[in-house]
TORVEX-978358 format. One record per residue (C-alpha): x negated, z, y; residue in one letter; residue number from 0. Coordinates in nm, 4 decimals. Example, Ala and Ser with C-alpha at 12.3 -4.5 7.8 and 13.67 -1.06 7.14 Angstrom:
<recs>
{c1 -1.2300	c3 0.7800	c2 -0.4500	residuo A	num 0} $
{c1 -1.3670	c3 0.7140	c2 -0.1060	residuo S	num 1} $
</recs>
This chain:
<recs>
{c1 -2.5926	c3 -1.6599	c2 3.3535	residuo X	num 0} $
{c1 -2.9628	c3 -1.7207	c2 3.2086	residuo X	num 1} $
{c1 -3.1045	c3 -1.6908	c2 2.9049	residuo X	num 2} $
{c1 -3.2111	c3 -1.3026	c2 2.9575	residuo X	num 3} $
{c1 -2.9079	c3 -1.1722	c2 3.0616	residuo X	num 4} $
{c1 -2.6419	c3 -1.3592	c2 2.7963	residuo X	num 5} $
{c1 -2.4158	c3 -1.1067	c2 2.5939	residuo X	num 6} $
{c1 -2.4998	c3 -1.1522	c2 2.2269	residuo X	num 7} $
{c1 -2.2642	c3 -1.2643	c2 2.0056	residuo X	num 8} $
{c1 -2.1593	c3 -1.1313	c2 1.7297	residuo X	num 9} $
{c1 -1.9663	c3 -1.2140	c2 1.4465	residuo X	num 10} $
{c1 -1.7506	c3 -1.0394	c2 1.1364	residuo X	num 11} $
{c1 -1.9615	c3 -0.8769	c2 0.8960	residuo X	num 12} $
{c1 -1.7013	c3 -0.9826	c2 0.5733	residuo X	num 13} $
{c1 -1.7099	c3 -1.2940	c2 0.7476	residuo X	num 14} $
{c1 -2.0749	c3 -1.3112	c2 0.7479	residuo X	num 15} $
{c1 -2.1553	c3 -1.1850	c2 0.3759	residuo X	num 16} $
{c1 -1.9479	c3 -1.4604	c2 0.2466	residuo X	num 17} $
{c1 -2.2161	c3 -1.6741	c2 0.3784	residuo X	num 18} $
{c1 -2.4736	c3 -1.5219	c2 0.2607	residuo X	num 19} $
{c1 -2.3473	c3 -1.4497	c2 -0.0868	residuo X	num 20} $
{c1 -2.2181	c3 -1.8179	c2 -0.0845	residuo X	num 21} $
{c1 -2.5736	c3 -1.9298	c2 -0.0322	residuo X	num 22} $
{c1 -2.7037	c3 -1.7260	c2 -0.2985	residuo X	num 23} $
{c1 -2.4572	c3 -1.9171	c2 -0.5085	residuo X	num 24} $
{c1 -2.4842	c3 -2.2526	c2 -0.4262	residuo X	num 25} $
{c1 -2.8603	c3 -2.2455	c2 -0.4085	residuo X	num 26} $
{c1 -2.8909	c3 -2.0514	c2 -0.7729	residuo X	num 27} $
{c1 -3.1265	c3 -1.7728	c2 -0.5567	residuo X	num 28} $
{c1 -3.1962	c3 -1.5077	c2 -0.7716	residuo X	num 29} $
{c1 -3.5011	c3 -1.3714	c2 -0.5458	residuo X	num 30} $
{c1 -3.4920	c3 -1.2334	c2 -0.1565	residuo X	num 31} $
{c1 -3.3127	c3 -1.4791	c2 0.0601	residuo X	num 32} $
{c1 -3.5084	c3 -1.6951	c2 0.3489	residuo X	num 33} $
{c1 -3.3736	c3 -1.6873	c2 0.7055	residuo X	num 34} $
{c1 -3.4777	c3 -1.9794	c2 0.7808	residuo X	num 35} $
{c1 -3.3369	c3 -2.1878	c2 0.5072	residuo X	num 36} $
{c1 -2.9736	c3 -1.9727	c2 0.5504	residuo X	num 37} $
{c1 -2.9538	c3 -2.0572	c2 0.9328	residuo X	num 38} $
{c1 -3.0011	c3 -2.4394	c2 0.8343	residuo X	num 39} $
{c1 -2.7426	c3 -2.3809	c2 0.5924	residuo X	num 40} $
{c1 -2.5137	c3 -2.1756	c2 0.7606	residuo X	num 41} $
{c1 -2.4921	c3 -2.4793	c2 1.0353	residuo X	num 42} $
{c1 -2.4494	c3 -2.6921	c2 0.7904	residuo X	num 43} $
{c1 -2.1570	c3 -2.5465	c2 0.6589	residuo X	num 44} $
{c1 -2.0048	c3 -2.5306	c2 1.0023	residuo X	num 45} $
{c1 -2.0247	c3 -2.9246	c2 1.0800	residuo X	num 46} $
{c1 -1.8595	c3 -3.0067	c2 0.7687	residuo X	num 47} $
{c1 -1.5752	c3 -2.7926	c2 0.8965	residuo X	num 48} $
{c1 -1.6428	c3 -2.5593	c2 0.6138	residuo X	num 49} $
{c1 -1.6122	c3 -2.2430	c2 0.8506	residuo X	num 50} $
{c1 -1.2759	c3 -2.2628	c2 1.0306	residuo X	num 51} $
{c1 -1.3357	c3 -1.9355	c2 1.2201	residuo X	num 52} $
{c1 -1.6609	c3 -2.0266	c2 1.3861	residuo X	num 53} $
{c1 -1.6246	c3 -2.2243	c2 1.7642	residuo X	num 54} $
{c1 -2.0044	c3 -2.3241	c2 1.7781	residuo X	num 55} $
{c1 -2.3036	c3 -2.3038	c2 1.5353	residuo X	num 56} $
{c1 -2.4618	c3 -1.9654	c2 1.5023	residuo X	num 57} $
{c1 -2.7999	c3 -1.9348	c2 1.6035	residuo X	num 58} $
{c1 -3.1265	c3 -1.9478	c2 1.4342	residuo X	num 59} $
{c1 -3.1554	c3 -1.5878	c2 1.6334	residuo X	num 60} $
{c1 -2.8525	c3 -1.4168	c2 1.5071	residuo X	num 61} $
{c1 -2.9942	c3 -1.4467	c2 1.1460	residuo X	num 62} $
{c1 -3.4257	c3 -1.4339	c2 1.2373	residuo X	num 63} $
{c1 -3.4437	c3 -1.1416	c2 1.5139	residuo X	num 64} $
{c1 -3.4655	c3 -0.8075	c2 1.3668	residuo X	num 65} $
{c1 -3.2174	c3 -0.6668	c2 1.6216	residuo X	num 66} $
{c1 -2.9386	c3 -0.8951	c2 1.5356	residuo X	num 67} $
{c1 -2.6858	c3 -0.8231	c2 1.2741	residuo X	num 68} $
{c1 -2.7206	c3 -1.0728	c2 1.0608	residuo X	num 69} $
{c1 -3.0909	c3 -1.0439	c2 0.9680	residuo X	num 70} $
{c1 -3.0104	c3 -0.6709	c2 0.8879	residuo X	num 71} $
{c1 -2.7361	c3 -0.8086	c2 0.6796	residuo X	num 72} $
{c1 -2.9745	c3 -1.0376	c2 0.4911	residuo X	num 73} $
{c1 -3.2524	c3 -0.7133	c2 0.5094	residuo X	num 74} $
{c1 -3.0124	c3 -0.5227	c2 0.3492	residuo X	num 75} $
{c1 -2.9043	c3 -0.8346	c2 0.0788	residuo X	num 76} $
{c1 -3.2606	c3 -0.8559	c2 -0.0017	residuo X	num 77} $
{c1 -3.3462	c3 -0.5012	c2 -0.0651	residuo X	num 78} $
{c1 -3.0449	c3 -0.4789	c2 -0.3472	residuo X	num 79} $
{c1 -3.2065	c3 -0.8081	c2 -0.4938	residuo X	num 80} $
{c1 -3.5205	c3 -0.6265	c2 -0.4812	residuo X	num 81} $
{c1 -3.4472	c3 -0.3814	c2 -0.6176	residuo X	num 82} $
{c1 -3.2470	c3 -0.4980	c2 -0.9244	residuo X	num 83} $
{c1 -3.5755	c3 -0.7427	c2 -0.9800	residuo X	num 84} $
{c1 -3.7583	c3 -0.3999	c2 -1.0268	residuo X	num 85} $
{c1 -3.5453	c3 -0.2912	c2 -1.2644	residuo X	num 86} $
{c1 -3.5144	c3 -0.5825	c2 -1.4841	residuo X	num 87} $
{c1 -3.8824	c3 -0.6498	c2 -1.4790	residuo X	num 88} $
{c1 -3.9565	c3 -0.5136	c2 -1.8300	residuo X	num 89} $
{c1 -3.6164	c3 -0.6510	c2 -1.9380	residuo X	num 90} $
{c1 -3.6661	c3 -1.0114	c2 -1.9162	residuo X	num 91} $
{c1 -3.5090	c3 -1.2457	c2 -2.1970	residuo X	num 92} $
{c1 -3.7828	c3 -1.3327	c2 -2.4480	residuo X	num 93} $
{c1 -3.7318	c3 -1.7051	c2 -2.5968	residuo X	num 94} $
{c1 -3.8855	c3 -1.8052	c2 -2.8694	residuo X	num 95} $
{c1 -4.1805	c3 -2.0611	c2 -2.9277	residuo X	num 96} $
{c1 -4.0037	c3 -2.4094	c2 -2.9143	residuo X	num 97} $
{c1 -4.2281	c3 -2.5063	c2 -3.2368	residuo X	num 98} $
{c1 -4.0681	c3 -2.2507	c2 -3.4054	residuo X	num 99} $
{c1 -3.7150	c3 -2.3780	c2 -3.3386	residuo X	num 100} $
{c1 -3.8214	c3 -2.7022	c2 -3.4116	residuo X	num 101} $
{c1 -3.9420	c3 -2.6167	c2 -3.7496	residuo X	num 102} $
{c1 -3.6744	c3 -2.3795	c2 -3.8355	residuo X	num 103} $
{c1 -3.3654	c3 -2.6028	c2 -3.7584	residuo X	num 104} $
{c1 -3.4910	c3 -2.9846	c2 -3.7296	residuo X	num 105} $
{c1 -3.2654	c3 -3.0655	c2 -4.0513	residuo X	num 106} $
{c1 -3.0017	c3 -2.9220	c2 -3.7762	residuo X	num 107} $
{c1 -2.9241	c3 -3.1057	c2 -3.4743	residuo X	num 108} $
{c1 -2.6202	c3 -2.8854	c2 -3.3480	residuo X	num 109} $
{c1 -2.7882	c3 -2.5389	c2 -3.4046	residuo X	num 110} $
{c1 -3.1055	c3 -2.7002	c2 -3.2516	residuo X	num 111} $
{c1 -2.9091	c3 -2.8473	c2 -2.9546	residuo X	num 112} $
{c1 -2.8292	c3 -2.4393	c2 -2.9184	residuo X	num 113} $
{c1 -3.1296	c3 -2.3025	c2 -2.9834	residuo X	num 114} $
{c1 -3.3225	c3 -2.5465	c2 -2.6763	residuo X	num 115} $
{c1 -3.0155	c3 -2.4832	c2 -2.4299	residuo X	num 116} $
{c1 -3.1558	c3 -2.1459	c2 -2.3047	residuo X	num 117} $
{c1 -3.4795	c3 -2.3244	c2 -2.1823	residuo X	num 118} $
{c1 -3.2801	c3 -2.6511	c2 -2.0174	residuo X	num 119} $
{c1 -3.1352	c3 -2.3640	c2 -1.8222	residuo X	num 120} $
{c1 -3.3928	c3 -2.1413	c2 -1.7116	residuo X	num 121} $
{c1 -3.5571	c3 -2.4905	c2 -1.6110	residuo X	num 122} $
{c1 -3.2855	c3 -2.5639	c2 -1.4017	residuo X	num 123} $
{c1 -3.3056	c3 -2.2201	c2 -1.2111	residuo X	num 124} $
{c1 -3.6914	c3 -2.2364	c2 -1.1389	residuo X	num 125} $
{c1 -3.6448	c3 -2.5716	c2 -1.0286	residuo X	num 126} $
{c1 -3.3388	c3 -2.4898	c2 -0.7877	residuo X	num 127} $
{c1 -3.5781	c3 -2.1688	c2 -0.6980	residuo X	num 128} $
{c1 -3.8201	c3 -2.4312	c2 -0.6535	residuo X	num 129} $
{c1 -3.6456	c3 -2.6629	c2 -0.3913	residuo X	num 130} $
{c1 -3.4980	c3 -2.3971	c2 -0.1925	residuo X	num 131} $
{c1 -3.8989	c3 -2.2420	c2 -0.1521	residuo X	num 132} $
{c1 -4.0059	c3 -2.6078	c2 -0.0621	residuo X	num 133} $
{c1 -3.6825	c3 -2.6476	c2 0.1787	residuo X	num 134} $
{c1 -3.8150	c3 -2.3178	c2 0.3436	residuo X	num 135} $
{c1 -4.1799	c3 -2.4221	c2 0.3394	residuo X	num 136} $
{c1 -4.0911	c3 -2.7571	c2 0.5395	residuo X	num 137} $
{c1 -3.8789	c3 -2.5691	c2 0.7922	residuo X	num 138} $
{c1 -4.1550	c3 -2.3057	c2 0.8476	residuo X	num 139} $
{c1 -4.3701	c3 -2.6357	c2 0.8883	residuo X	num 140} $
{c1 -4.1080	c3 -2.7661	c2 1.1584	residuo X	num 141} $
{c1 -4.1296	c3 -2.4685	c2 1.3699	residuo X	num 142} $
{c1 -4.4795	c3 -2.4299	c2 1.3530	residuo X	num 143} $
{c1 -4.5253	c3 -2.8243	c2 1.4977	residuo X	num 144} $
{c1 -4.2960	c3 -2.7767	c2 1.7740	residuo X	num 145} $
{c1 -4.4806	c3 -2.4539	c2 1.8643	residuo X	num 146} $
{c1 -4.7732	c3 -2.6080	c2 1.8895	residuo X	num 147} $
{c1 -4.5951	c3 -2.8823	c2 2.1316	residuo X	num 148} $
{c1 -4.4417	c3 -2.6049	c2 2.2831	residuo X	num 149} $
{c1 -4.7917	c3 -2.3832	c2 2.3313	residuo X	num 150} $
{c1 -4.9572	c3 -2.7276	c2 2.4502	residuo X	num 151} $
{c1 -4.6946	c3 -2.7816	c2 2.7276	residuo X	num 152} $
{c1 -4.7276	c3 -2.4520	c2 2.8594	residuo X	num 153} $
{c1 -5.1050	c3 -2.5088	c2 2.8760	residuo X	num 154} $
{c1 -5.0670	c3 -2.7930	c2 3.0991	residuo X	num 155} $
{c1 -4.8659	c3 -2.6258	c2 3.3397	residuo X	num 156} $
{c1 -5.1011	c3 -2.3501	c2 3.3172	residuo X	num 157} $
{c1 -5.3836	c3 -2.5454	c2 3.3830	residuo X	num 158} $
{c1 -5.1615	c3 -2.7240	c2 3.6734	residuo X	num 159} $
{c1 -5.0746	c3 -2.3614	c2 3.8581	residuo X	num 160} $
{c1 -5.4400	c3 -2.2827	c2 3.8815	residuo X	num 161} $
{c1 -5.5725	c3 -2.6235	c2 3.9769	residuo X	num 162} $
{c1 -5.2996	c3 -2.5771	c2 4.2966	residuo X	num 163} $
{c1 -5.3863	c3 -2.2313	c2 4.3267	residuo X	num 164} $
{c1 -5.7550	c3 -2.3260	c2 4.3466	residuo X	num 165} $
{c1 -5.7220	c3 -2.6033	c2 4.6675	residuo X	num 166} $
{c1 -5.4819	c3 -2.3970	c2 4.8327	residuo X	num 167} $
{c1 -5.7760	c3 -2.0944	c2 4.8543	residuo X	num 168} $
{c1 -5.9927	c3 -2.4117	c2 4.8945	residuo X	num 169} $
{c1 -5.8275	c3 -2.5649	c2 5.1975	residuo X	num 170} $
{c1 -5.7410	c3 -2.2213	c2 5.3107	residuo X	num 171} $
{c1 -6.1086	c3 -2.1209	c2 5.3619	residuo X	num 172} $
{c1 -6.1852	c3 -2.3984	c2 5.5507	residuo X	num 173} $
{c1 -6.1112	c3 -2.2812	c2 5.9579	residuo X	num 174} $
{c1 -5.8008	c3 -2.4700	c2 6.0994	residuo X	num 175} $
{c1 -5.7262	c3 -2.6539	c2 5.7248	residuo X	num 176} $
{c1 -5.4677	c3 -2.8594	c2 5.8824	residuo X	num 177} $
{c1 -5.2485	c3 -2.8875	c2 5.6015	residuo X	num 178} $
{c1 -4.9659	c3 -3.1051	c2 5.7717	residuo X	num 179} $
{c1 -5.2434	c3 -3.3434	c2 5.7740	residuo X	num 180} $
{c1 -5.3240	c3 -3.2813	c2 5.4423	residuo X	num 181} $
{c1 -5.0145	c3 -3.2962	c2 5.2983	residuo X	num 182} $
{c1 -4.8960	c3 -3.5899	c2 5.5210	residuo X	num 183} $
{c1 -4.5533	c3 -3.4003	c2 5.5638	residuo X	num 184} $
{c1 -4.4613	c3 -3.3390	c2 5.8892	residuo X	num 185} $
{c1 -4.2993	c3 -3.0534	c2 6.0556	residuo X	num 186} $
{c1 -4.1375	c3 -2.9702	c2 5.6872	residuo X	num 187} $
{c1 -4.4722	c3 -2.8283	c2 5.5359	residuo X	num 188} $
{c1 -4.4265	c3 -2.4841	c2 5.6280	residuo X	num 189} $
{c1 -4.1086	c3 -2.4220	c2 5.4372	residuo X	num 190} $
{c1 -4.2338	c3 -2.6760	c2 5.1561	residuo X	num 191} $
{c1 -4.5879	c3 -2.4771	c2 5.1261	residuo X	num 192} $
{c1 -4.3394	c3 -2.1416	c2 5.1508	residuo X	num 193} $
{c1 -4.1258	c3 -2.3207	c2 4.8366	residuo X	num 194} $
{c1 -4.5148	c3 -2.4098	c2 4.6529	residuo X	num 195} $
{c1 -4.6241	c3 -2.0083	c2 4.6919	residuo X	num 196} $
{c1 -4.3086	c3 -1.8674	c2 4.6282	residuo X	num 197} $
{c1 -4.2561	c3 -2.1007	c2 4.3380	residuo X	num 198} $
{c1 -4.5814	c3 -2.1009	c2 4.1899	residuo X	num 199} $
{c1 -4.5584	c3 -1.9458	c2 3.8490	residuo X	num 200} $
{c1 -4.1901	c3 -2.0430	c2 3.8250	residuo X	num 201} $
{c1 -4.0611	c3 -2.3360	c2 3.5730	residuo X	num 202} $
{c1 -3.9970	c3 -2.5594	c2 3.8270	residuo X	num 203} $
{c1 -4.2878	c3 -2.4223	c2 3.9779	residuo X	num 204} $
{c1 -4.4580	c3 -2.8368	c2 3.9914	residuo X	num 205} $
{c1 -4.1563	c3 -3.0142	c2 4.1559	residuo X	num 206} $
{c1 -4.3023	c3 -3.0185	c2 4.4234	residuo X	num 207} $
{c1 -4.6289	c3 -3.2008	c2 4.3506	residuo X	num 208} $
{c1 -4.4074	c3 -3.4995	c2 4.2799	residuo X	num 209} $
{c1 -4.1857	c3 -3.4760	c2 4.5564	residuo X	num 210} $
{c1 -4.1088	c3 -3.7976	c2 4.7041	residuo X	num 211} $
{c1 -4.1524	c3 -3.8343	c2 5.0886	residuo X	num 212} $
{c1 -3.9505	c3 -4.0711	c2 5.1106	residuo X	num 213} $
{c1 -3.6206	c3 -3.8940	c2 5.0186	residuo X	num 214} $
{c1 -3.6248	c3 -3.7182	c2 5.3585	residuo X	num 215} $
{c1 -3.2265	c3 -3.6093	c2 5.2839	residuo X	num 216} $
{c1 -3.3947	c3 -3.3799	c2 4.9968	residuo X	num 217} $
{c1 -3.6423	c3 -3.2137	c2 5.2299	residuo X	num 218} $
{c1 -3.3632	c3 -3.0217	c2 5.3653	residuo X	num 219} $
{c1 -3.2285	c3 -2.8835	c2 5.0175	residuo X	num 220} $
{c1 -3.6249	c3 -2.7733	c2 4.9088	residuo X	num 221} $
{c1 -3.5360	c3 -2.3712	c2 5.0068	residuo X	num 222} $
{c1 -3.2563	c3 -2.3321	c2 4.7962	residuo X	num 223} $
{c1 -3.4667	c3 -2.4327	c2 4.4650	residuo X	num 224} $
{c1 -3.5480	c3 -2.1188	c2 4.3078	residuo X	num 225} $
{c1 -3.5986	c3 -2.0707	c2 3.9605	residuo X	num 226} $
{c1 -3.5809	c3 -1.7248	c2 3.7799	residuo X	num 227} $
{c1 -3.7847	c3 -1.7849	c2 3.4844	residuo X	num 228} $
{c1 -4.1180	c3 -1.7482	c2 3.4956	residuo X	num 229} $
{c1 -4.4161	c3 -1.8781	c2 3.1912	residuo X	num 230} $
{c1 -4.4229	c3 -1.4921	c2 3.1093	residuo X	num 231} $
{c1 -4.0380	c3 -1.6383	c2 2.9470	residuo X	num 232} $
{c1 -4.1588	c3 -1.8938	c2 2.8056	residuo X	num 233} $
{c1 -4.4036	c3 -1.7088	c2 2.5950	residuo X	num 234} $
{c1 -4.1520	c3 -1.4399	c2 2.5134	residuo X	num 235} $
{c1 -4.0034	c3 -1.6964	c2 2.3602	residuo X	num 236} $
{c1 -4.2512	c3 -1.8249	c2 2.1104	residuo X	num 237} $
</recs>
């Protein structure tokens, strides 16, 4: 079955929350959760055996389309988070100038050990806060590069299709082209030219540029090559 017509799959939401609230945990995120970064870690999680009920990975799709079920569940995470951030805006803890606790307790190192402990941790939370953004940063980065490769690639072939489609109208214009001559290939080049135009905008569609005359047993098997996708698939699927 292609890509198009494959069944989603779809997984237990309690199943599924414990992930995401486990994330939230273990990376100290106190803001909106990025897909990204979760679909990195929820595959992590699975090849250190750490989610028994899971047979494969889950897909970077599952938790990044808006269709799917899990970025709704992470939609709907996020929007709770958002929400209590809104509410606790104006009720942030205010800490004291550290000069002040110096001055106030330096005959004190205990109480002044106390005093500095809420900053050590509020340091440690922006700077977890801090990694996870820069984690999700250089995956975002990732994706963009292999985009790019993937955008390129799909420009060559592009540019491929219409150079062929350009000297077929060439040597079609031209009375009594002779293409078996052409093409130096015999009494096959009907059904291979037939293959070439039916093919044309098809991923395979430049097999047969490089098809090697000299395998004469695969000149028999060149009709029942057909590919279904076409580039308009590819781009659906940047």
């Amino acid at each position: 079955m292609s890509k198009v017509g494959r069944k989603k799959k779809e997984y237990p939401e309690d199943k599924i929350k414990e992930i995401i609230l486990k994330f939230a945990k273990d990376k100290g995120i106190r803001s909106e959760i990025p897909k990204r970064t979760l679909s990195e870690y929820a595959k992590e999680l699975f090849r250190k055996g750490k989610i028994t009920w899971l047979d494969e990975e889950i897909s970077d799709n599952y938790w990044v389309r808006t269709e799917r079920r899990g970025f709704q569940l992470i939609e709907e995470y996020n929007t709770i988070v958002h929400k209590s951030l809104a509410q606790n805006r104006y009720n942030t803890v205010q800490l004291p100038r550290i000069e002040e606790i110096i001055k106030l307790h330096s005959n004190n190192l205990k109480r002044l050990q106390q005093e500095l402990l809420p900053y050590e941790k509020e340091l440690y939370i922006i700077q977890k806060e801090k990694n996870t953004l820069r984690d999700e940063m250089n995956q975002l980065k990732k994706i963009m590069n292999e985009k790019e490769i993937y955008i390129a690639n799909l420009e060559k072939r592009i540019k491929l299709q219409q150079e062929t489609i350009f000297k077929l109208f060439h040597y079609g214009s031209v009375k009594n082209p002779k293409l078996r001559n052409l093409m130096e290939m015999g009494e096959e080049v009907n059904s291979i030219v037939q293959d070439a135009l039916q093919n044309i905008f098809n991923l395979n569609a430049d097999k047969f540029l490089n098809y090697d005359m000299n395998e004469q047993g695969r000149m028999t098997n060149m009709e029942k090559v057909q590919s279904k996708l076409s580039l308009l698939d590819d781009f659906k699927k940047l």
